[in-house]
C-alpha positions, 0 to 999 in steps of 0.5 A, a space after each residue: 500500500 503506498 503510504 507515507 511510509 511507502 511513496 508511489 501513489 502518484 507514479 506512473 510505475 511502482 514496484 511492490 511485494 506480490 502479495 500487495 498484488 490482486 487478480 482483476 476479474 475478467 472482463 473488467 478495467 483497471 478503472 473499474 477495479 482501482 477504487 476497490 484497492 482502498 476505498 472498498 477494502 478499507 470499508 469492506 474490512 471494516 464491516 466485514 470484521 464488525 461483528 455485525 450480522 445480516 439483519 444487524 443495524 448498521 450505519 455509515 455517517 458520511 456519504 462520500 466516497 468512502 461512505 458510497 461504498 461502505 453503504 453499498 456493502 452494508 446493504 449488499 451484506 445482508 444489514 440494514 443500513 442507516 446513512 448519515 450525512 449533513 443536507 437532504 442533498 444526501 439522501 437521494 443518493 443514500 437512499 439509491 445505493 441501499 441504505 434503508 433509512 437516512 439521517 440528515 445530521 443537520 437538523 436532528 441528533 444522528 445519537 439520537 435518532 440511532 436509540 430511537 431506531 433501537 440503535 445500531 451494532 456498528 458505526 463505521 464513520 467514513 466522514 472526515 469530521 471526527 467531531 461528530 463522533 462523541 455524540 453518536 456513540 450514544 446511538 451504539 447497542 450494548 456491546 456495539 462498536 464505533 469503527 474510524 476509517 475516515 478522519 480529519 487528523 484533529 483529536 477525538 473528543 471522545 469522553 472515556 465514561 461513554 466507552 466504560 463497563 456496565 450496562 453499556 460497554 462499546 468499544 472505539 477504533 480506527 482501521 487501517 485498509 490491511 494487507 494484501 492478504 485480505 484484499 481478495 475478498 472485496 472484488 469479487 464481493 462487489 463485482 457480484 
């Protein structure tokens, strides 16, 4: 994976370990298949080691290009998916690429809104803006988890009792989009 740690995003040639290397699926371009090297592995793992199970609440705050694609998966595994973005300009498109429901963070509390829909078993943000974070990991079931793969670089404002034993117990990370080794899955999963 190019990185800061190992340059070559832009180049027009790289060399890298056969194991960074994945098969394109026949009949398919170069094109079509890059978004999944990242974007779709990056959401794909994120789901897919979750915990969640199909008929699993689900949401995605951020329909970008992170978001498109995780909302997509979150449909296409089996979840029911809950889109969260800013702006009624969203949920056209949310809405089209699967999620059974939308949230427009601008006019109501996304927490909120997840614990009256009886809350969710995953939260994978995608969004840049980690502010909103704090106030969604109230929307979280007991035992659910709040997964970061998109961020702004700024500290997470996440109070520690929200995260603590007890009743309610969640847990936090971040996710980077793995190895070459779990990559093989996502192509093909998308492609069908």
């Amino acid at each position: 994976m190019t990185s800061p740690g190992y340059p070559g995003g832009w180049a027009t040639t790289i060399t890298v370990p056969a194991n960074a290397l994945i098969r394109i699926p026949e009949g398919r371009s170069m094109a079509e298949a890059a978004p999944f090297g990242c974007a779709g592995v990056t959401t794909f793992n994120a789901l897919r080691c979750s915990g969640a199970e199909p008929g699993d609440r689900v949401a995605v705050l951020g329909i970008g290009g992170l978001g498109h694609l995780a909302v997509q998966f979150a449909a296409a595994m089996g979840f029911e998916a809950v889109a969260i973005a800013r702006g009624e300009d969203k949920r056209k498109d949310a809405l089209e690429l699967g999620a059974h429901r939308y949230i427009d963070s601008s006019q109501e509390d996304a927490g909120q809104a997840l614990r009256d829909m009886g809350g969710c078993r995953l939260i994978l943000s995608t969004a840049a803006s980690s502010k909103p974070l704090a106030g969604l990991v109230d929307g979280l079931v007991p035992h659910g988890c709040l997964t970061v793969v998109g961020f702004d670089g700024t500290p997470l404002q996440l109070p520690l009792d929200k995260l603590r034993p007890g009743s309610r117990p969640r847990t936090a990370l971040a996710r980077h989009n793995g190895t070459g080794a779990i990559r093989p899955p996502c192509l093909p999963f998308r492609l069908l």
